[in-house]
Backbone as CSV, one residue per row, in Angstrom:
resi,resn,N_x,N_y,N_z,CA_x,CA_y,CA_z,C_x,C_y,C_z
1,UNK,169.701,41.876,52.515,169.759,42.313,51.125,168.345,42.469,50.560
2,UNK,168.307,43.441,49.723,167.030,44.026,49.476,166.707,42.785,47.862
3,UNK,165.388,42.627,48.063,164.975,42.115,46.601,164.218,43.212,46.233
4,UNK,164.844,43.254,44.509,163.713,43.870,43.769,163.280,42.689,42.444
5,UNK,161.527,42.676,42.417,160.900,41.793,41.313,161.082,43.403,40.319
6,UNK,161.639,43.032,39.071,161.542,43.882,37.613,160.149,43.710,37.167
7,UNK,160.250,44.953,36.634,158.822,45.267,35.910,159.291,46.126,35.032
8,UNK,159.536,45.755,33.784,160.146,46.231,32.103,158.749,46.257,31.373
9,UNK,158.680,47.708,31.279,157.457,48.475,30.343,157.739,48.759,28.822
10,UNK,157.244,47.824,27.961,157.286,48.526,26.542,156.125,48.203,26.023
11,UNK,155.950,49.751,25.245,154.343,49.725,24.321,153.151,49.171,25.495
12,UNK,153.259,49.466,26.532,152.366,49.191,27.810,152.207,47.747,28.131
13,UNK,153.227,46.896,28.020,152.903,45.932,28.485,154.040,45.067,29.128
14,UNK,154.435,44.717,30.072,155.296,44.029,31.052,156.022,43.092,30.489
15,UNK,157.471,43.165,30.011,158.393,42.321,29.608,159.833,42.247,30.045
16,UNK,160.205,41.369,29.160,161.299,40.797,29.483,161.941,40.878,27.906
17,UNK,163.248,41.903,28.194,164.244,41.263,27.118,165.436,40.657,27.091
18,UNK,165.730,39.468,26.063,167.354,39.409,26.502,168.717,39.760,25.651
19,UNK,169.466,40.278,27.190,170.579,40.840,26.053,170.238,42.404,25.802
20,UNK,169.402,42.623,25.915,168.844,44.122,25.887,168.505,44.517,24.594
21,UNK,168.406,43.275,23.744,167.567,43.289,22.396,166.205,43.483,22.692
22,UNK,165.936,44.505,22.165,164.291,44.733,22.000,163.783,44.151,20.944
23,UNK,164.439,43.191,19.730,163.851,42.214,19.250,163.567,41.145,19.682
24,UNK,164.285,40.685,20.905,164.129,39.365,21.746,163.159,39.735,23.222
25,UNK,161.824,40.101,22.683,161.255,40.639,23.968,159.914,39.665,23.760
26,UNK,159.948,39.054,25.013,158.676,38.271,25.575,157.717,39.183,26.884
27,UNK,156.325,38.855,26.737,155.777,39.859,27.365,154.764,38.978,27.877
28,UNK,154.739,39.571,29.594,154.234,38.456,30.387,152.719,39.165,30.697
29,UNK,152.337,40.006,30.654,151.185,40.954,30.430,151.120,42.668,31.346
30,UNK,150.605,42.729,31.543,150.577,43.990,31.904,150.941,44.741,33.533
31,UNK,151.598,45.274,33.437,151.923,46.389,34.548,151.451,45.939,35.745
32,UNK,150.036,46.347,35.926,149.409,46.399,36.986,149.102,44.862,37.639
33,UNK,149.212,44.120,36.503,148.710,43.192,37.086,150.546,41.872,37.519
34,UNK,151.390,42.566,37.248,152.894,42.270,37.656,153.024,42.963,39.055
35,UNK,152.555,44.116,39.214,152.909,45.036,40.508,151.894,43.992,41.740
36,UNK,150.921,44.008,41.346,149.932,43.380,41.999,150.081,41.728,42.483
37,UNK,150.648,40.843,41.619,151.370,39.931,41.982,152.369,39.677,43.095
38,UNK,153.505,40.818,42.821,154.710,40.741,43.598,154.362,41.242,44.659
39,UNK,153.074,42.484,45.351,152.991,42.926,46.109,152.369,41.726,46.848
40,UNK,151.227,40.943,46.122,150.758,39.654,47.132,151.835,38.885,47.404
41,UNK,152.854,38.587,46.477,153.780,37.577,47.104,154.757,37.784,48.086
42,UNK,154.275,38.855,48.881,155.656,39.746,49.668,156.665,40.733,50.047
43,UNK,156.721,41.411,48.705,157.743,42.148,48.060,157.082,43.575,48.860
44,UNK,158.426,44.071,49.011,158.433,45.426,49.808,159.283,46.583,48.723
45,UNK,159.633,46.003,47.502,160.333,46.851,46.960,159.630,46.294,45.145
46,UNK,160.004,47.543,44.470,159.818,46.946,43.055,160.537,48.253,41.850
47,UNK,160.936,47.469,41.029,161.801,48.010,40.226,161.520,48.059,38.211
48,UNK,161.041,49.622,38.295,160.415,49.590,36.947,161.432,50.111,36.182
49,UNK,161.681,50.058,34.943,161.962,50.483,33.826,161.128,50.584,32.492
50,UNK,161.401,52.018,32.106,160.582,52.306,31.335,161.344,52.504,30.061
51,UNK,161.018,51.537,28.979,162.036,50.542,27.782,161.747,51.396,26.620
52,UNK,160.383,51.824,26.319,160.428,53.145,25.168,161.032,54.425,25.845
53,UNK,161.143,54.774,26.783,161.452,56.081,27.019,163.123,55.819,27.297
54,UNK,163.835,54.883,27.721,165.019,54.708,27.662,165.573,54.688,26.337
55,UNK,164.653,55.058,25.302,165.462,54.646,24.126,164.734,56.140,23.189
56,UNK,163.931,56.761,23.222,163.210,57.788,22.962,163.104,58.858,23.809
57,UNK,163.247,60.307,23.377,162.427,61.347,24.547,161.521,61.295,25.239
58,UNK,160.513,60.643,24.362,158.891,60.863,24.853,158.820,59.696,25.675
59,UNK,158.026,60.040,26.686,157.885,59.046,27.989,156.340,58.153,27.911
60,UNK,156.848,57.393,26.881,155.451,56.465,26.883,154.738,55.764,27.431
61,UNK,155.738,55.792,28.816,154.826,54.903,29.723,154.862,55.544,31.070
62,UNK,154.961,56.845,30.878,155.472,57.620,32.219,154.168,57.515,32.837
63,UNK,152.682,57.524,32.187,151.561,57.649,32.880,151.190,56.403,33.511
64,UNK,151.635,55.538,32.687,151.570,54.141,32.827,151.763,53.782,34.768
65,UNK,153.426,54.438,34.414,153.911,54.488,35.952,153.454,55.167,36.792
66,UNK,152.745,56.558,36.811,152.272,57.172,37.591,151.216,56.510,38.135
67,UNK,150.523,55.837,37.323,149.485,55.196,38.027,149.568,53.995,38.871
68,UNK,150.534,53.521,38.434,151.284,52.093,39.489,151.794,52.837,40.589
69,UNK,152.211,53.946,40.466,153.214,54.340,41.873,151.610,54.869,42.873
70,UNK,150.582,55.390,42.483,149.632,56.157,43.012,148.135,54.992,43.978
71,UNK,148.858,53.654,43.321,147.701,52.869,43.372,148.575,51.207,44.382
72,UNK,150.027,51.702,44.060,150.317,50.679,45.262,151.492,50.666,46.327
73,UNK,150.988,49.904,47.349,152.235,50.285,48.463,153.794,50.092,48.275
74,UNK,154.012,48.986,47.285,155.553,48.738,47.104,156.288,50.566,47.359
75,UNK,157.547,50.159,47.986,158.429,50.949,47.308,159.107,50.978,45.870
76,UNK,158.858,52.057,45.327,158.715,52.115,43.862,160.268,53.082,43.374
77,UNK,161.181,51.838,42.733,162.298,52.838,41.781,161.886,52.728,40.256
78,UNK,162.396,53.325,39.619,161.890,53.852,38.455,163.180,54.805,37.365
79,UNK,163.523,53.608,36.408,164.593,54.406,35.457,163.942,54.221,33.960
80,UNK,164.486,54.754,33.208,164.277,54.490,31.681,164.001,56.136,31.027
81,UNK,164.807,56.631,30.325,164.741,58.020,29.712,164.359,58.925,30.943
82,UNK,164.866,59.052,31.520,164.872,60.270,32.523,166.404,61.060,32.353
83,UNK,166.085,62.240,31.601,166.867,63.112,30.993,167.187,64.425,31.841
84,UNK,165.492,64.612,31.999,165.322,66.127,33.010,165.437,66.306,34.547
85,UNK,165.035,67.566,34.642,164.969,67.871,36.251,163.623,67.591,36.075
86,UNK,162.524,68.203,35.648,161.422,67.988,35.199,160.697,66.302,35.343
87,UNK,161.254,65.580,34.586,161.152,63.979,34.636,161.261,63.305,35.743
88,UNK,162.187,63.880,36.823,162.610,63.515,38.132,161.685,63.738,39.333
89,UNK,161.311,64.908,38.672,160.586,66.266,40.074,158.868,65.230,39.842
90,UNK,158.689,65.418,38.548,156.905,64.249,37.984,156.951,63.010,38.586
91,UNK,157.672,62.325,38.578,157.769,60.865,39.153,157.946,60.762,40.584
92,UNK,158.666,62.185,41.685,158.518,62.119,43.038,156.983,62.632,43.532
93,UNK,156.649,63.865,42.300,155.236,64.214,42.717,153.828,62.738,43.119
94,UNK,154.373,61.654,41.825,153.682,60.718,41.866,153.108,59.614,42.768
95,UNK,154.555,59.202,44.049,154.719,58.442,44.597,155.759,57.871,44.777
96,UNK,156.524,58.129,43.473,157.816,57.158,43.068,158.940,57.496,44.278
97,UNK,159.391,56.672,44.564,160.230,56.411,46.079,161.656,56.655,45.390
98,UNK,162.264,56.590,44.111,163.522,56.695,44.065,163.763,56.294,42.401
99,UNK,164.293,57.576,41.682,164.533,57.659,40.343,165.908,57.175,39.996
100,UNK,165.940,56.721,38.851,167.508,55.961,38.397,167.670,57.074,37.329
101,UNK,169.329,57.295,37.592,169.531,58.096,36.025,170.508,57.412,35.262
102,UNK,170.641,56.735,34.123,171.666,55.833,33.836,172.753,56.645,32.875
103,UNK,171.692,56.959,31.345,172.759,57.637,30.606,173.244,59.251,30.824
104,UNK,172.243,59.482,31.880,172.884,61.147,32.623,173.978,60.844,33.497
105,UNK,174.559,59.551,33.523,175.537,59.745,34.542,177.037,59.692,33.446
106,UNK,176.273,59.660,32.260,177.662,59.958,31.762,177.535,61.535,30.419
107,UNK,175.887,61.180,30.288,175.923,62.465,28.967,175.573,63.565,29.651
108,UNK,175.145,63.777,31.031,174.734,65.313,31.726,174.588,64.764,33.000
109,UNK,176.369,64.969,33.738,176.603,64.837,34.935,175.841,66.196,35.675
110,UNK,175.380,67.286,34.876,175.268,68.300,35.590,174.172,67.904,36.077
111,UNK,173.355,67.483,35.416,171.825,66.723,35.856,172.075,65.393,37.062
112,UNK,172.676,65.447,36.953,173.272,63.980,38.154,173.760,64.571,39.509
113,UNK,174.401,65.848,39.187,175.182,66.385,39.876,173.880,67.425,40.953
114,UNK,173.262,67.855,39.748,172.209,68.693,40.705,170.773,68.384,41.266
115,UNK,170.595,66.886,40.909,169.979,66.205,41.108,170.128,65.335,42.895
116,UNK,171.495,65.352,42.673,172.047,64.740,44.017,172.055,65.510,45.278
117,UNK,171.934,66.673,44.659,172.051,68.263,45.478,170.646,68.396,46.562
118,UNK,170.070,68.398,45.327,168.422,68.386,45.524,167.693,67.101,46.398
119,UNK,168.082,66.190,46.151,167.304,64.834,46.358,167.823,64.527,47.432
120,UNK,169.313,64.051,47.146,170.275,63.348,48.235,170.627,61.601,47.434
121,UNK,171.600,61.313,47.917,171.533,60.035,47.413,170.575,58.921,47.692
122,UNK,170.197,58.793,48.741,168.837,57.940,49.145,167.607,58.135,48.303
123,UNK,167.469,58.939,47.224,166.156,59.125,46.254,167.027,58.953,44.860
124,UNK,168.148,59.107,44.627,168.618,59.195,43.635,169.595,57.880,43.053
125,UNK,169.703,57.134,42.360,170.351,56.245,42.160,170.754,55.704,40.915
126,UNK,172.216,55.736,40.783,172.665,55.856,39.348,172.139,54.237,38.962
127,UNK,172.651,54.414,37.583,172.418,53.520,36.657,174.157,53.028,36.087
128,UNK,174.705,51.885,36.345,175.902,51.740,35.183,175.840,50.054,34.824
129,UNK,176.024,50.743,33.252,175.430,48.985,32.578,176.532,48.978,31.993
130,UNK,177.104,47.936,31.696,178.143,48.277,30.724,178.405,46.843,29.785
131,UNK,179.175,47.211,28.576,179.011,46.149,27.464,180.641,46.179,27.295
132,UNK,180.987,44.904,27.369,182.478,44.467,27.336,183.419,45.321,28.006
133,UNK,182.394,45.209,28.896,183.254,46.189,30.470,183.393,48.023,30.200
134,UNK,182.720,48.503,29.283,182.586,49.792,29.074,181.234,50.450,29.493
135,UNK,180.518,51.159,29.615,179.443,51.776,30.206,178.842,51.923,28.874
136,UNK,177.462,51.533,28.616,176.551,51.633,27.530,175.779,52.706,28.124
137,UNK,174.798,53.795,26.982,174.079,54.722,27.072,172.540,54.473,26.623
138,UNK,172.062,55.065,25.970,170.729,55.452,25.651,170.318,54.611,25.102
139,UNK,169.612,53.521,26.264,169.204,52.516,25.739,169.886,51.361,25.632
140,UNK,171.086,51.236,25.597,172.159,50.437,25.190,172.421,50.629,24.124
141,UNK,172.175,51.504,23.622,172.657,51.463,21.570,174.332,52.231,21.459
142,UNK,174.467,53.038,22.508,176.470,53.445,22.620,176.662,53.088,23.848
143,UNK,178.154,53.029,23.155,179.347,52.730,24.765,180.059,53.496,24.858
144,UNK,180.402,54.079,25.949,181.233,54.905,26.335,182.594,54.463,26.416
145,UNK,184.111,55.357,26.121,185.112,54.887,27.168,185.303,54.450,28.259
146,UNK,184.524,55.263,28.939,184.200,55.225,30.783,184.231,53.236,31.189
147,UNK,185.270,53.270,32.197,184.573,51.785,32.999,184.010,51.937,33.972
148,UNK,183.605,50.615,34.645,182.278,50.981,35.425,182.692,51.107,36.498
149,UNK,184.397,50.841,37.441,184.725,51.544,38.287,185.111,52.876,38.569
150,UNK,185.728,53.200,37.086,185.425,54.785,37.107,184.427,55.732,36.979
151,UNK,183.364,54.915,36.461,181.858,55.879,36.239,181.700,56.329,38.041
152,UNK,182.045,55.083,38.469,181.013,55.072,40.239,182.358,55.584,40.669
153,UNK,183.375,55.913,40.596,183.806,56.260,41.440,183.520,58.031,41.568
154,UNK,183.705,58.468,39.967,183.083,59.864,39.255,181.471,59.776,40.056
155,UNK,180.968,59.170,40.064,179.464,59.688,41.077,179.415,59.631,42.430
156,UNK,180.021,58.605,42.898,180.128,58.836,44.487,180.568,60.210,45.015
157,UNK,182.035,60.745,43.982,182.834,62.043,44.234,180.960,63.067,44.490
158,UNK,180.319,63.182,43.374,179.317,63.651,43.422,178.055,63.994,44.725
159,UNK,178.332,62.338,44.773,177.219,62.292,46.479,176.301,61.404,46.348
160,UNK,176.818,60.437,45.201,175.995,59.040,45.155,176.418,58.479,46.130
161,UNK,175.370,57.349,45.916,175.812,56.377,47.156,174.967,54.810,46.926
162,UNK,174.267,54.965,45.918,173.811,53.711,45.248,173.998,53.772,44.041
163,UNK,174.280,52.042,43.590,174.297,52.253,42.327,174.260,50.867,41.463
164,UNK,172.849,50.810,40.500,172.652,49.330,39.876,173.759,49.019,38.795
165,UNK,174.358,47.782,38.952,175.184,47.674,38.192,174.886,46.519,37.462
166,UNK,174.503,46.576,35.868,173.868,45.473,34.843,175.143,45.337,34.034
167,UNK,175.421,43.986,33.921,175.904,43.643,32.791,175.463,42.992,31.803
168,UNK,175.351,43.899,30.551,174.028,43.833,29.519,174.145,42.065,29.164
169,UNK,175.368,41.575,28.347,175.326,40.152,28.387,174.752,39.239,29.201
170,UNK,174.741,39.817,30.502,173.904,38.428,31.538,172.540,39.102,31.482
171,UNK,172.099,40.041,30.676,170.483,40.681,31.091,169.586,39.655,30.409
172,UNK,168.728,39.104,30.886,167.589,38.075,30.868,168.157,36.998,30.150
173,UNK,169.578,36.527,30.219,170.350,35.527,29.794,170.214,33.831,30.970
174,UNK,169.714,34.213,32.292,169.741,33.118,32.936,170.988,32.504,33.380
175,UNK,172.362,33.511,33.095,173.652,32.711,32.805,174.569,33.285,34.343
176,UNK,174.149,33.461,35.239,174.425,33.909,36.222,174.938,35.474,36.499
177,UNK,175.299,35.400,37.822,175.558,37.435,37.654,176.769,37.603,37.673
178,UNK,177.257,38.840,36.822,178.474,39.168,36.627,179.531,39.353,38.495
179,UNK,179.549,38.413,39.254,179.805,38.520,40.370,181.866,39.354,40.360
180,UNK,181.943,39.442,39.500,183.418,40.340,39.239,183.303,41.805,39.511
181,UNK,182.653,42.079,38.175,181.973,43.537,38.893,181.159,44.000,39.828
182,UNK,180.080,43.547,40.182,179.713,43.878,42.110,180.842,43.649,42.344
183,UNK,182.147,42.756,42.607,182.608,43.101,43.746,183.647,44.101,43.355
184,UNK,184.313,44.228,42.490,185.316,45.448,41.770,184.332,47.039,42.825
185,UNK,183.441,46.949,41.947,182.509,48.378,42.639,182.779,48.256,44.258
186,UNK,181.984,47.456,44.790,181.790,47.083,45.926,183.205,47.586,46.849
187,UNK,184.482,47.061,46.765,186.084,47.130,47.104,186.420,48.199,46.751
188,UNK,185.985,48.897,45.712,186.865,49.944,45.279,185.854,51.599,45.440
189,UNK,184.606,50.749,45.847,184.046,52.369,46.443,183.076,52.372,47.308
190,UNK,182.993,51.312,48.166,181.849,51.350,48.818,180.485,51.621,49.089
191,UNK,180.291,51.838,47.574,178.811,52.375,47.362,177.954,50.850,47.657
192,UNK,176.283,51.342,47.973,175.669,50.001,48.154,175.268,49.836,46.280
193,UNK,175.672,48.657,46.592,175.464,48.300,44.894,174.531,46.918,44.736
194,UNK,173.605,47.158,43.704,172.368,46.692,43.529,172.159,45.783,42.068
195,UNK,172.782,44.219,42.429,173.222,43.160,41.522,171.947,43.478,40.136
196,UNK,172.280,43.404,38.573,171.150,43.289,37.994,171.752,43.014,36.673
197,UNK,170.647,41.555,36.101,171.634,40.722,35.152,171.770,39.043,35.554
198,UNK,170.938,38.573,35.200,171.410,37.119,34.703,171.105,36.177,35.777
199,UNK,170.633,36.704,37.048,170.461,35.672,38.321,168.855,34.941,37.777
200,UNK,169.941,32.951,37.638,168.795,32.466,37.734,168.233,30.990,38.275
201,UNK,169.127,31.327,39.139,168.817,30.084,40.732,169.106,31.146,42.256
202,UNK,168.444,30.473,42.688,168.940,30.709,44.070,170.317,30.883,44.904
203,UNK,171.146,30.154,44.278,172.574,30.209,44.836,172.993,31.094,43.747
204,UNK,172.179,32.287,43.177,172.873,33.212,42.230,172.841,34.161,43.218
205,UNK,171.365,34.696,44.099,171.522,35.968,45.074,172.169,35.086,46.086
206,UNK,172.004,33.936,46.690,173.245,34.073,47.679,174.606,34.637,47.517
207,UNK,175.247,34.264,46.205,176.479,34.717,45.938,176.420,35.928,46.059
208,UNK,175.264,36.723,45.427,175.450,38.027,45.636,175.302,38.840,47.037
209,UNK,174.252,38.137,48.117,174.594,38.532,48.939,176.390,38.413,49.644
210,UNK,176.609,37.062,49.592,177.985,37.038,50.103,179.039,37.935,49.913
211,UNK,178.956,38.491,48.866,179.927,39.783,48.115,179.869,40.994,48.543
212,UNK,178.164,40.793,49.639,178.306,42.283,50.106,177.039,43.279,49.569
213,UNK,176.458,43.117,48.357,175.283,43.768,47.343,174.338,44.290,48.650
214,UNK,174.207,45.480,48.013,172.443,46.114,48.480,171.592,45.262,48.534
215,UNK,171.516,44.523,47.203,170.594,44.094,46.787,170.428,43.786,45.428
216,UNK,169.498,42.690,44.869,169.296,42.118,43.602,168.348,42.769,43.238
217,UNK,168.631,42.538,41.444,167.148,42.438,40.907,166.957,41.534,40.083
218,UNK,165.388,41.173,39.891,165.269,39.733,39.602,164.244,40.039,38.492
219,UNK,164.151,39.668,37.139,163.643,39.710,36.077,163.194,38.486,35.700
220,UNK,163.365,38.357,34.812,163.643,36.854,33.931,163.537,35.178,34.773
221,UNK,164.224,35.096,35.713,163.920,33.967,36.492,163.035,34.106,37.517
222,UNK,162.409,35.044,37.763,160.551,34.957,38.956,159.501,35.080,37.283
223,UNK,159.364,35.665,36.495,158.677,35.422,35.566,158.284,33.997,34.990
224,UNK,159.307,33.454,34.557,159.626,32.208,33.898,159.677,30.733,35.381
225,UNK,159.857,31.335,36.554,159.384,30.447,37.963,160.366,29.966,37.916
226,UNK,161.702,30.139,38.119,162.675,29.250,38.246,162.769,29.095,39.737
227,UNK,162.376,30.297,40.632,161.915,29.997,41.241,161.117,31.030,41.786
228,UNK,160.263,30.867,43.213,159.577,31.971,43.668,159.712,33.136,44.386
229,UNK,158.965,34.124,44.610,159.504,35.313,44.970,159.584,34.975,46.407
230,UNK,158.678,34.215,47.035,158.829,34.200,49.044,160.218,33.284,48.941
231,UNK,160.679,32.265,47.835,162.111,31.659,47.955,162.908,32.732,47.942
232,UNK,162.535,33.650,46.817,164.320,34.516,46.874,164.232,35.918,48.255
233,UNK,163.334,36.077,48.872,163.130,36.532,49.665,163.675,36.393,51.141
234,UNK,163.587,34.932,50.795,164.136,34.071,52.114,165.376,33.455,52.222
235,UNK,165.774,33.063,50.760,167.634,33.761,50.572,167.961,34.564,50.494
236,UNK,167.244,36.476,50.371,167.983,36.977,50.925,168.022,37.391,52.223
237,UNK,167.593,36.790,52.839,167.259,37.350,54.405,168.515,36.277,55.463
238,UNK,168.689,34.842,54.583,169.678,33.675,55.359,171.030,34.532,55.476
């Protein structure tokens, strides 16, 4: 199972929110020097989001990222306001190893759809977050009808084949991972699905490995040291 260490960009500087309140945001410092960390501690993968542009057009930290993807070896995914073909096509020019589209997988499937065409699912990888079991959008500020086994099952039809699944309540909550939904997804479509939300011990990614997950992502508890990145590394590898 794959680890990813989070790296949450707002107003250029490396945080953490919880709950997906951007009033409840603690900020551990900057970008480069988070990428640079996780890459000494091991990490072969890393997972950005970009927190003004998920919630705005303008991509305020898109340069931000370009320069992290241009300057280090991690494999680099990368979601937050990516609307366009344009937005997609800039971030592969960069380095970026694999773009997330979250609220295009429900407000412009065509962009999802021709995106998948183009890329393939191995570069492309949805996004479904959802709030009292419904799929949240732009930013988290709407919810859709859509549930989150029908969102993924509607993208796999497409030619997905990954897909992060957050449940906004456990996001930087510490309160463990929504282990219901990974496995709902997991059983009901076989996509590799990529735990994210609330893991914050060690016997949180075991569980998730046991269920089957791609893979975690880990925010809030490697920041705060609950524990370390060569530990969760080495649970997920047991």
């Amino acid at each position: 199972m794959i680890i990813f260490p989070a790296i949450d960009i707002l107003d250029g500087n490396a945080v953490r929110l919880k709950y997906g309140d951007y009033s409840k945001v603690t900020i551990y410092g900057t970008p480069a020097e988070m990428i640079r960390k996780w890459e000494e501690c091991g990490a072969e993968y890393v997972h950005i989001v970009d927190l003004n542009g998920a919630r705005a057009d303008h991509k305020t930290n898109a340069k931000t990222i370009e320069n992290l993807a241009k300057s280090s070896k991690l494999s680099i995914q990368v979601g937050g306001g990516i609307r366009t073909m344009s937005d997609i096509i800039r971030y592969f020019d960069c380095g970026v190893d694999r773009v997330i589209l979250g609220s295009a997988c429900v407000n412009n499937t065509e962009l999802l759809q021709d995106a998948l065409m183009r890329f393939g699912g191995d570069k492309i990888i949805c996004g479904a977050d959802t709030k009292n079991g419904k799929i949240a959008t732009d930013g988290w500020l709407k919810t859709s009808d859509i549930s989150l086994v029908d969102l993924c099952k509607q993208m796999k039809s497409m030619g997905a084949t990954t897909v992060i699944c957050t449940d906004i309540a456990k996001d930087g909550a510490l309160s463990g991972t929504n282990t219901e939904n990974i496995s709902e997804v997991i059983s009901n479509t076989g996509m590799n699905v990529i735990a994210s939300g609330g893991v914050s011990t060690l016997e949180d990614i075991e569980k998730v490995k046991k269920l089957g997950a791609y893979g975690v992502i880990l925010g809030r508890a490697l920041y705060e040291k609950r524990f370390t990145l060569e530990e969760a590394l080495a649970a997920a590898k047991e």
